[in-house]
N, C-alpha and C positions, 0 to 999 in steps of 0.2 A: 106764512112768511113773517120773521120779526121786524117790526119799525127800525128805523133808524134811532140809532145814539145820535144823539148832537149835545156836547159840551157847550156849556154859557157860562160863556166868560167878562163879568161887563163888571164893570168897576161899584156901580150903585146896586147893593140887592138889593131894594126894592122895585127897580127898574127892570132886573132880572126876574124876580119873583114874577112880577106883572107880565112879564114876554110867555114865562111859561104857563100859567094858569089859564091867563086870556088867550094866547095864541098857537104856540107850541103844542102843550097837551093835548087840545082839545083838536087838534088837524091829526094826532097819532103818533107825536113822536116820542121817545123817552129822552126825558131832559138829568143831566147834571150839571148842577151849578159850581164852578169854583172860580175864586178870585187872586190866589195869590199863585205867583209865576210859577216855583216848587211843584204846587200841589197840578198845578194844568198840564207840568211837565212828564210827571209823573205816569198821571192818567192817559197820556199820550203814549206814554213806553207800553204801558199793562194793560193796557184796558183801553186800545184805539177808537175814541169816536168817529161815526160814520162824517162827522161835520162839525165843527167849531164856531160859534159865533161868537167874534171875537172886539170887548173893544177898545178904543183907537187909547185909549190911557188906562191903566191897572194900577196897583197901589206902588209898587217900585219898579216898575220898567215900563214902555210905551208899549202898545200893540202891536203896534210896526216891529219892533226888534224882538218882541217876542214871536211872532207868527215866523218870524225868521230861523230863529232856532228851533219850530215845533215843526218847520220844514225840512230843517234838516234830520231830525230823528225819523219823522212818515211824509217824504215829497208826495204822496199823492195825496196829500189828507188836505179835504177844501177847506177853506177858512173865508168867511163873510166878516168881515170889517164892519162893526157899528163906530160910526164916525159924529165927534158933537156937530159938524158943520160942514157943508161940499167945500174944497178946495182943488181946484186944478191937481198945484203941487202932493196933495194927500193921493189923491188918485193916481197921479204917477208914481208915487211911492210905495203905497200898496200893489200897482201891477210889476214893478221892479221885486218887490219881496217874493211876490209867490201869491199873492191872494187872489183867490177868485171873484169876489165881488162886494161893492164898498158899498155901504146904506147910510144915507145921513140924513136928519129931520128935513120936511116932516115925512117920516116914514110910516107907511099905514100897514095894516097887519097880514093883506094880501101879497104888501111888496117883498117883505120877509120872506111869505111861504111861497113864494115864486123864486128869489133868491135860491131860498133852500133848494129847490127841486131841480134847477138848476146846476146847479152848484153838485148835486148826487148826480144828476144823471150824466156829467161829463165827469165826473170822477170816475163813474159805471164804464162810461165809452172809454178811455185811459186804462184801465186794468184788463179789458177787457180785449184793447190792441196790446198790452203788455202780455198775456196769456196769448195772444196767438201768435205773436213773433218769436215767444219762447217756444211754443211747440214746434214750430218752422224749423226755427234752430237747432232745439232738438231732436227731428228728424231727420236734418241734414247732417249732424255729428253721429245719428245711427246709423242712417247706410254709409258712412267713411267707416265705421270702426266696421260695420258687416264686410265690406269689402277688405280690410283689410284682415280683417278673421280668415277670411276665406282665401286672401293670398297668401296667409300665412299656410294655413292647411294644405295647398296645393305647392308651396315649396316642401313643406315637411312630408309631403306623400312620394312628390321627384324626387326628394335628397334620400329616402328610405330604400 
């Protein structure tokens, strides 16, 4: 089975560098790093990461209004918010966006990879009720078109 993708997105690369070496890599995940909005966007059209960490300020836009727009292209795509400080107000803001879970100092390196795990395996459970309500549905739009396949034949067989 492949690791997860998780994009990192954090304003300081050296702060990023340090997440993936020390923490990220070495738990199994494959890391890309990018910083400007475009290029995160992008990466989110072509090439879905399994997870985002995302944080709370970029070089020209907030995290907040980006994670917004990166909901709207993949709503099931988790997003982890690295925040500089807890705020009430920021955590209502990030649960109004769409984020799945907001990390702020001092963060230690299990709280991340619990974050993450999280954060996938409710992603997991979501695709994986979206897969079975489509086959539901699916199956109930098959036996209407079989029945009506078959009332069709059965008029075309009495009007012959």
């Amino acid at each position: 089975m492949t690791q997860p993708t998780l994009l990192l997105a954090l304003a300081d690369p050296n702060v990023a560098s340090l997440m993936e070496q020390s923490v990220l890599r070495p738990a199994g995940y494959e890391v890309t790093q990018a910083i400007e909005p475009p290029t995160i966007e992008m990466l989110v059209r072509n090439s879905p990461p399994n997870l985002i960490l995302l944080g709370e300020k970029l070089k020209e836009v907030s995290g907040m209004e980006l994670a917004r727009d990166l909901l709207k292209i993949n709503p099931s795509l988790p997003i982890i918010m690295m925040a500089s400080q807890f705020s009430e107000g920021l955590l209502q803001q990030a649960l109004q966006a769409g984020i799945m879970e907001c990390l702020a100092p001092p963060v230690r390196p299990m709280d991340v990879l619990d974050a993450i795990e999280r954060s996938l395996h409710r992603r997991k459970a979501i695709e994986e009720w979206v897969l079975l309500q489509t086959r539901r549905n699916t199956n109930s739009l098959r036996r209407r078109l079989d029945t009506r396949e078959t009332l069709q034949r059965l008029g075309q067989s009495l009007t012959a």
